[in-house]
N, C-alpha and C positions, 0 to 999 in steps of 0.2 A: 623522504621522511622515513624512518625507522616503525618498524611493523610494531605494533601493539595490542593490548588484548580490546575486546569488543565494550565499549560505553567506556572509556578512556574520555576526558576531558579533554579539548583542544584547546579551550579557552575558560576561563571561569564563568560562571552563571552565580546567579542568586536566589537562593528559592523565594516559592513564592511567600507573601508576612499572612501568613493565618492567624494572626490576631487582630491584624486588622480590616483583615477578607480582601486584601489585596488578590485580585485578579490579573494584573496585568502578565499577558505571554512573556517566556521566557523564551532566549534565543542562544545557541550555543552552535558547537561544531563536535558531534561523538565520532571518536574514530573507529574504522572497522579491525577486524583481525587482522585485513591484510593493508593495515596502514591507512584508509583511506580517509580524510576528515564529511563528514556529511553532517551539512544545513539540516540544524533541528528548531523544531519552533515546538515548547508545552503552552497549552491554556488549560489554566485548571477547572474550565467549566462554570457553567451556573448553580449547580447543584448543591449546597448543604456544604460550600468549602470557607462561609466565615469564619466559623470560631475555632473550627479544627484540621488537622492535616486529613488528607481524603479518605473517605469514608470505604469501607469496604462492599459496603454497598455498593455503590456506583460501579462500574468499570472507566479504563482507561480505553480510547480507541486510537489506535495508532494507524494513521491513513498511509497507503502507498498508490501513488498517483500513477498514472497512465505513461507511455514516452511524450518524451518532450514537453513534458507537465514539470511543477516545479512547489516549493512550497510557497511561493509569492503568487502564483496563479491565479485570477480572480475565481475562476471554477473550484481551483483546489481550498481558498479559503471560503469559497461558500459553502461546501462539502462541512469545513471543518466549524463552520457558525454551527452548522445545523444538528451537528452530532456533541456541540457542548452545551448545547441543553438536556444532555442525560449522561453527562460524565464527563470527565478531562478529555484532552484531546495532544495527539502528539500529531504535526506532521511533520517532514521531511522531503528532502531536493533526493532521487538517489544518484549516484555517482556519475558525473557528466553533464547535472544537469545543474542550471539554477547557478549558486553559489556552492555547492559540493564537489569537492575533488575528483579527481579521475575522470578515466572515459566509462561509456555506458557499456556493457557486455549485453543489455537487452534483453535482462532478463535472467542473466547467469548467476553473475557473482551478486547482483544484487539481493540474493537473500539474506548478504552478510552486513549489507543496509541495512535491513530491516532489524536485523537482530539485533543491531547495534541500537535504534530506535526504541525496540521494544523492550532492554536490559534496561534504556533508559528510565522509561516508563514504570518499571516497578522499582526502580532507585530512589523514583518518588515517593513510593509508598503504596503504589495502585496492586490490591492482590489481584485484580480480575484484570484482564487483556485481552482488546476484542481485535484483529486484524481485519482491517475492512481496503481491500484491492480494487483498482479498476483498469481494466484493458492489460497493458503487461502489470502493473502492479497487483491486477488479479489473479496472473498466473506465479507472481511471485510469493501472494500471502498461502498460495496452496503451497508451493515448492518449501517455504520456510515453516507452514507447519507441520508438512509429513519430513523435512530432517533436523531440524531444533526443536519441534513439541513447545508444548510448555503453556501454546495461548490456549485458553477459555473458551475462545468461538473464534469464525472466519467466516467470512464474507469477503466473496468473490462476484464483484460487477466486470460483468462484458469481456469476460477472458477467454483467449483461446484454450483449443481440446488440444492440441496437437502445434510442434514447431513446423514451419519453411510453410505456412499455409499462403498461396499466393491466387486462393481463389477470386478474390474479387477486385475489381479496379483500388479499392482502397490500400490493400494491403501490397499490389503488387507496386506504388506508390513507396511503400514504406519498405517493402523492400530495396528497391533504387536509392534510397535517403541511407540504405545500410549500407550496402554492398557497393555503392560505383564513390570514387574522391570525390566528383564535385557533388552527389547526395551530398555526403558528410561532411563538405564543405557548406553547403546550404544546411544542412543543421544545425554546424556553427556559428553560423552567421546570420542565422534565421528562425533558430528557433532556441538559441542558448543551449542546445546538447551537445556535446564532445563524445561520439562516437567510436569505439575501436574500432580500429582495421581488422583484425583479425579473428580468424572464425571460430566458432566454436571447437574448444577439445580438450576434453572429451564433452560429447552431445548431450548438456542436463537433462535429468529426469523432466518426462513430459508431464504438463498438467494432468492430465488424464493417468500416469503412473503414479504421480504423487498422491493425489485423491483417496484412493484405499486406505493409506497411511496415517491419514489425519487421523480417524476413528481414535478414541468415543470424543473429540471435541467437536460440538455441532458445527454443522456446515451449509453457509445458503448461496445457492447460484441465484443470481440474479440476468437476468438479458434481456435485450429487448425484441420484439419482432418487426423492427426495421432495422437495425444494426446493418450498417453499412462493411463494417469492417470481418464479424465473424456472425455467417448464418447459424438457424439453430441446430445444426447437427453439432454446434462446439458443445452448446450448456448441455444438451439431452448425453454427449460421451461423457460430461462430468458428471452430471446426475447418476447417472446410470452405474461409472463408477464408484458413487459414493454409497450406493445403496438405502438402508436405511438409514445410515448416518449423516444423510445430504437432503436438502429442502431445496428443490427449483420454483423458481418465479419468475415466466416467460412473460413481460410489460408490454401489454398491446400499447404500440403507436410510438415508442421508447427508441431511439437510436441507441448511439454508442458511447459507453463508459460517462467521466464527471459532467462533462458537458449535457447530457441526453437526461442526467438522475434526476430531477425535480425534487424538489422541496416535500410535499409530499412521501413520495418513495424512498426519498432519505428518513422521514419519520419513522416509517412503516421496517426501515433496516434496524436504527438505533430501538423501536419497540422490540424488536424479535431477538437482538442481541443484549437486551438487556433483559429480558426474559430468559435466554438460552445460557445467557454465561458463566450462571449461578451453578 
């Protein structure tokens, strides 16, 4: 496929009938810059979207899911019930995964996913845009707002501080599902991600370098203190990072990323982001 600019149509959509308060999700395919088609899915929310196109009130939040998560995922669309009770909602597969193109870089290129998402999102009409990440999606909504700008707020669930982290049985797990064929064969055939072979280069900006960069769009770490996959030295290097432009929330009894957030805790995200995004 022929490279094209970011929020390119792959396929036609419909927008939503705001005069008849049509809600029903919108499904399409936005390409990225560097070509790639990615599974988007809009809901315009519960919020004040009958009679008019969306209100500037509200924000739009645009989720970026974990690896091997997808926009079909039961965890990722409960994520996304719960956050359109206080505005639209965009999510998306990123590249490798789901029904979106390409292989996964895990983390690299995929900030070019998201921007493609999020150009989407204000195509709508949404002036406010909240990025809300989890696990590598959390190290991505930091990496795309300190080198694209542009969103409102971010929210970061369960991401690492630092890449090649192989501290714990889980991650050194997910490293083997990177780095050896039959991982990445079991990927494929296990878990719907198409994985690259090859390695990072040059080595992305780390969570923890991008961090500084975001400033002045507020910023909340979210993690849990049973997080199997990154203990708490990851959130306190991002915190710490962020200085005052960062709010950490360390969830006693909380695992890791969509699966661990509770209903609950996703309120207490969308309260703080729609609070913050103004």
């Amino acid at each position: 496929m022929s490279n094209s600019r970011a929020g390119h149509v792959a396929r036609s959509t419909v927008r939503p009938n705001y005069e008849t308060g049509t809600r029903t999700p919108l499904r399409t395919f936005r390409r990225t810059v560097d070509g790639i088609p990615i599974d988007s899915v809009y809901n315009p929310g519960s919020v004040v979207y009958n009679s008019a196109p969306p209100s500037p009130v509200h924000p739009v939040f645009v989720i970026a899911h974990g690896f091997t998560g997808d926009a079909d995922r039961p965890q990722v669309r409960r994520v996304a019930e719960a956050f359109a009770r206080y505005g639209a909602v965009v999510t998306f597969s990123f590249r490798g995964h789901g029904r979106s193109g390409g292989r996964s870089t895990v983390g690299d290129k995929e900030v070019l996913d998201l921007e493609a998402a999020v150009a989407w999102a204000r195509s709508l009409g949404h002036a406010r845009v909240v990025t809300v990440g989890f696990s590598m999606g959390g190290s991505v909504v930091l990496r795309h707002a300190a080198l694209h700008r542009g969103v409102d707020a971010v929210v970061s669930v369960s991401a690492p501080a630092r890449w090649y982290y192989r501290g714990t049985v889980a991650m050194r797990r997910v490293h083997w599902l990177i780095t050896r064929p039959e991982g990445r064969l079991l990927g494929r055939w296990g878990f719907r991600t198409r994985i690259h072979h090859r390695d990072w280069d040059p080595v992305p900006l780390s969570p923890t370098e991008a961090v500084p960069r975001i400033a002045p769009a507020p910023l909340l770490i979210v993690h849990g203190d049973r997080d199997g996959y990154f203990p708490l030295d990851h959130p306190r290097m991002l915190a710490a990072a962020a200085g005052e432009h960062g709010e950490l929330w360390l969830e006693p009894g909380m695992g890791h990323a969509e699966h661990a957030a509770d209903d609950a805790l996703l309120a207490r995200i969308a309260d703080w982001a729609v609070a913050r995004a103004g």
